[in-house]
C-alpha positions as CSV (number, residue, x, y, z in Angstrom):
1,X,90.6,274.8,-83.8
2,X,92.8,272.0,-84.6
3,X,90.8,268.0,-85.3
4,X,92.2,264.9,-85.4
5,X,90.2,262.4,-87.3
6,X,91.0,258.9,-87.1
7,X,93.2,259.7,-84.4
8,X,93.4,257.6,-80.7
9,X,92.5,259.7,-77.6
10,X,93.8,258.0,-74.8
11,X,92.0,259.0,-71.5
12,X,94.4,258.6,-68.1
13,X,92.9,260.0,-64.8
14,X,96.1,261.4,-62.9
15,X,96.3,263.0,-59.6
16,X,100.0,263.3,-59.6
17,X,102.6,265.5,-57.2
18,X,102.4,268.4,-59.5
19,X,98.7,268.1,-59.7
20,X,97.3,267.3,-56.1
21,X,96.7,263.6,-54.2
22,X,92.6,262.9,-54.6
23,X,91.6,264.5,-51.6
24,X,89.8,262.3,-48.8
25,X,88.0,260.0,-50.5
26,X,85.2,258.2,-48.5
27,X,85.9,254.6,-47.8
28,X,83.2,253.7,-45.8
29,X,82.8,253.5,-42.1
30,X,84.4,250.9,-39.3
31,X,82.6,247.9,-38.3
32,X,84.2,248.2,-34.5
33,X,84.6,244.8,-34.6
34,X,88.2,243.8,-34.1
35,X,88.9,242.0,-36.8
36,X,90.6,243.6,-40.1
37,X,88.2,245.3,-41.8
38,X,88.7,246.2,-46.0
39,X,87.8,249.2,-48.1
40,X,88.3,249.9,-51.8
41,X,89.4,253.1,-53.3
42,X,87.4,254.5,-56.6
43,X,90.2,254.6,-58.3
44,X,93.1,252.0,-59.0
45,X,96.1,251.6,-59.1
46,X,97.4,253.8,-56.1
47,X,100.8,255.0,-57.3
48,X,103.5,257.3,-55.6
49,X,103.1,260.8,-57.1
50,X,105.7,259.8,-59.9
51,X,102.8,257.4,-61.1
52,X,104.3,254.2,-60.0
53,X,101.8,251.3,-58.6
54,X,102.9,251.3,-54.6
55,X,102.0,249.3,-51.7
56,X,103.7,251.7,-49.2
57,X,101.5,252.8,-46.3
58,X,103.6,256.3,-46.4
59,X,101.9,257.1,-49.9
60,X,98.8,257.5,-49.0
61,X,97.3,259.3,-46.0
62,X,94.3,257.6,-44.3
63,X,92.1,259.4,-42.0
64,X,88.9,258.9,-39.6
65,X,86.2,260.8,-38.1
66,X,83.6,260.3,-35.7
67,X,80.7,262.6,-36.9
68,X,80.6,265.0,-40.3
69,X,82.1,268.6,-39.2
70,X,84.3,266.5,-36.8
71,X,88.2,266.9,-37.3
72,X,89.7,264.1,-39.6
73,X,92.3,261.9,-37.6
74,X,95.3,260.6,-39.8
75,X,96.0,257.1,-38.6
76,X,99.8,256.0,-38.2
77,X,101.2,255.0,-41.7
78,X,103.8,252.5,-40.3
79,X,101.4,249.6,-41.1
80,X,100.0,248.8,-37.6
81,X,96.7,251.0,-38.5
82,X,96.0,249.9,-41.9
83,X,97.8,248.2,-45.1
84,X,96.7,249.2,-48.4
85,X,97.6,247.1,-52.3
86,X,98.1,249.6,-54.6
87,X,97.1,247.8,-57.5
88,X,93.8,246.9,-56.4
89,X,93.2,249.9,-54.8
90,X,92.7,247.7,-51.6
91,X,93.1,250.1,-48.1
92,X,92.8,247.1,-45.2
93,X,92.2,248.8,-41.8
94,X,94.0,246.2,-39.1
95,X,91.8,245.6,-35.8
96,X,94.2,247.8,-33.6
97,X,92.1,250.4,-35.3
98,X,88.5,248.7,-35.3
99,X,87.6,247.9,-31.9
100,X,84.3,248.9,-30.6
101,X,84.9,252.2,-29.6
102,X,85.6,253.0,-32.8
103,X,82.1,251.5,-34.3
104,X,80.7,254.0,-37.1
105,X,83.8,256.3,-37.7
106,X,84.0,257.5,-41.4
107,X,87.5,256.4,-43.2
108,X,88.9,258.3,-46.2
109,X,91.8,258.3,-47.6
110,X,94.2,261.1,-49.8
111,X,96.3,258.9,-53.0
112,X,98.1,259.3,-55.9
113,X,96.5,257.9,-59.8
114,X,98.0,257.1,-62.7
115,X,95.5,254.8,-65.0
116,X,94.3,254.4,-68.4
117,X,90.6,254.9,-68.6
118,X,89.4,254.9,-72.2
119,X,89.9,255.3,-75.5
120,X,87.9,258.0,-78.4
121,X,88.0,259.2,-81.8
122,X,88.1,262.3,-83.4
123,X,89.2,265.2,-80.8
124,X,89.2,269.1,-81.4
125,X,91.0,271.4,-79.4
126,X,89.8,275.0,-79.1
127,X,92.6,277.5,-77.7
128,X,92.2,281.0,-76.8
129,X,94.0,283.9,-75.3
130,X,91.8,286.5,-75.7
131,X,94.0,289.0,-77.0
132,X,92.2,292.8,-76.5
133,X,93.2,295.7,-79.1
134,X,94.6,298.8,-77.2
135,X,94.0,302.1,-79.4
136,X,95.3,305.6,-78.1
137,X,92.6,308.1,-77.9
138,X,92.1,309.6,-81.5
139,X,94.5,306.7,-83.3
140,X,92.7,304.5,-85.5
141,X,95.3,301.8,-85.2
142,X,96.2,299.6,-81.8
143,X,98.5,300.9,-80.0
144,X,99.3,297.2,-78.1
145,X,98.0,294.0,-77.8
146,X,96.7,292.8,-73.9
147,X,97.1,289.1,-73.6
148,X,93.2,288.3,-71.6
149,X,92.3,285.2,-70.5
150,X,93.2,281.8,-71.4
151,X,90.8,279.0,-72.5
152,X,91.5,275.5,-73.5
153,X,88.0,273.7,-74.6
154,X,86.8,271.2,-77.3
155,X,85.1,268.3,-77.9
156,X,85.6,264.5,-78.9
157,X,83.7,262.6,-82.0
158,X,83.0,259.1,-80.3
159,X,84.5,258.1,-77.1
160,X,83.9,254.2,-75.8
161,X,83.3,254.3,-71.8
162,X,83.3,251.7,-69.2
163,X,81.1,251.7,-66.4
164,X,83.8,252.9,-64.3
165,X,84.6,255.7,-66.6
166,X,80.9,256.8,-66.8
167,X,80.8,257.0,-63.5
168,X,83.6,259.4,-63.2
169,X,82.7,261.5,-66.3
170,X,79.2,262.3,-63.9
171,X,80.2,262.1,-60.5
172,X,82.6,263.9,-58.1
173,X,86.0,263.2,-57.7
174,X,86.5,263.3,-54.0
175,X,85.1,264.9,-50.3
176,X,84.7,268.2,-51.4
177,X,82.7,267.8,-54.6
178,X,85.3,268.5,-57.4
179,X,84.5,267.0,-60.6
180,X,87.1,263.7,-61.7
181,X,89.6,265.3,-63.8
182,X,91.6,263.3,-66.8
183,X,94.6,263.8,-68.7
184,X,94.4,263.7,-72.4
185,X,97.0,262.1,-74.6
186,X,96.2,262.5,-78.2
187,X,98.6,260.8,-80.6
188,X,97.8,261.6,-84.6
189,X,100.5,259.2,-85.5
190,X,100.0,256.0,-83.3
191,X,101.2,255.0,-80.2
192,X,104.8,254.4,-81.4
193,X,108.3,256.2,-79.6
194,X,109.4,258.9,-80.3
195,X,106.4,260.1,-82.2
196,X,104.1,263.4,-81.0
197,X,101.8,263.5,-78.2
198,X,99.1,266.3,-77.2
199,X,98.9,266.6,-73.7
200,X,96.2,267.8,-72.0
201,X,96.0,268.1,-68.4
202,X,93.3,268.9,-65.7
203,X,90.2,268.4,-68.0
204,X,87.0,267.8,-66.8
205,X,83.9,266.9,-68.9
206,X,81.1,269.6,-69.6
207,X,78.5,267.7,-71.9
208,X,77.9,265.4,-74.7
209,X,75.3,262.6,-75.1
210,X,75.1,259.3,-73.9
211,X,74.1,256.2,-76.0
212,X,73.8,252.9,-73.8
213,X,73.9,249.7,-75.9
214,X,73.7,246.4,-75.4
215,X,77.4,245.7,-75.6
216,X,78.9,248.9,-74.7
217,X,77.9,252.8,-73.4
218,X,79.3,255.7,-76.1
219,X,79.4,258.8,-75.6
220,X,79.3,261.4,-78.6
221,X,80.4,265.0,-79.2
222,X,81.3,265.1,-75.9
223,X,82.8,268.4,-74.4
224,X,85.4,269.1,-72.4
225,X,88.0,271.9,-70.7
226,X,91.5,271.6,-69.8
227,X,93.6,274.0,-67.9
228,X,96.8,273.0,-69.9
229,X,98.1,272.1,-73.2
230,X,101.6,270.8,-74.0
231,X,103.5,269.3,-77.3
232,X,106.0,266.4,-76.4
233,X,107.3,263.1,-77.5
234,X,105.1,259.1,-77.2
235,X,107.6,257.8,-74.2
236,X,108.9,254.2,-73.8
């Protein structure tokens, strides 16, 4: 186990290419009024899966339904269905796609995020391969070492949370009930260039307490797991 006192912890939800757009995310439903009608993503800013704030309509995939179990419609993503502002996290349906008949259909939509979240001190990072002994029948010594399973755990000291954040760290991520996931950058030496970063990627959040105060909500020996861990360089 490896801790980092003193250290920043830099929270960033990411849904990138490598790791999978948030999947159908419920907007709301359609007013089937004619008029424009908008909805706001959970998350902001909507990037392209490089992590780079968009506004392009062919980013993002926006679908509706009529009833739950129905098939999900994609609408057209050359701007004549819906417009979306990536930095607000603004999806604007245009009244081609509002008119009566289309009164009560649920809209979601699949997007890219890249965002800072929040900030902690003093992580831990618990790695394990599970390495199993292999002895030869009568041999008192291993024979061979079987790399087992993989784990990637730990917990952080203090970790300042927004309401937003709080929200995530609780609720589900998207349509078919997944947790919110984060990426973990921890930084011993500072935010400066060129110095090391501990990436973590795909965590979610499996406990910790919860302290709400009058100026701010902090979480404490919080835990977490990760599915990766990865040594690189602060970028520019």
């Amino acid at each position: 186990m490896t801790t980092y006192h003193g250290s920043t912890v830099k929270l960033k939800i990411e849904r990138l290419s490598a790791e999978t757009k948030i999947q159908r995310e419920l907007l709301g439903l359609l007013s089937g009024g004619g008029v424009d009608q908008d909805f706001y993503a959970k998350n902001f800013p909507i990037t392209t899966g490089a992590g780079a704030v968009t506004d392009a309509e062919t980013d993002v995939d926006v679908y509706t339904r009529v009833t739950t179990g129905s098939t999900w419609v994609e609408l057209d993503d050359d701007g004549s269905d819906f417009v979306i502002d990536g930095s607000e996290g603004l999806v604007t349906i245009q009244a081609a796609a509002n008119q009566a008949g289309d009164a009560g259909k649920a809209v979601s939509i699949s997007y890219f995020i890249a965002a800072y979240v929040g900030r902690g001190q003093g992580a831990s990072i618990d790695y394990g391969s599970d390495l199993e002994d292999v002895h030869e029948l009568g041999s008192r010594s291993p024979q061979e070492l079987k790399e087992g399973h993989v784990s990637i755990s730990g917990s952080i000291d203090a970790l300042y949370v927004s309401r937003d954040l709080f929200g995530k760290m609780l609720g589900v991520d998207d349509l078919y009930g997944r947790l919110a996931d984060f990426t973990f950058l921890l930084r011993p030496n500072g935010d400066t260039v060129g110095q090391p970063q501990i990436r973590l990627s795909n965590v979610k959040f499996s406990g910790g307490s919860i302290k709400v105060g009058l100026k701010a909500i902090m979480a404490s020996s919080v835990k977490y797991k990760g599915l990766a861990v990865a040594l690189e360089a602060v970028p520019s």
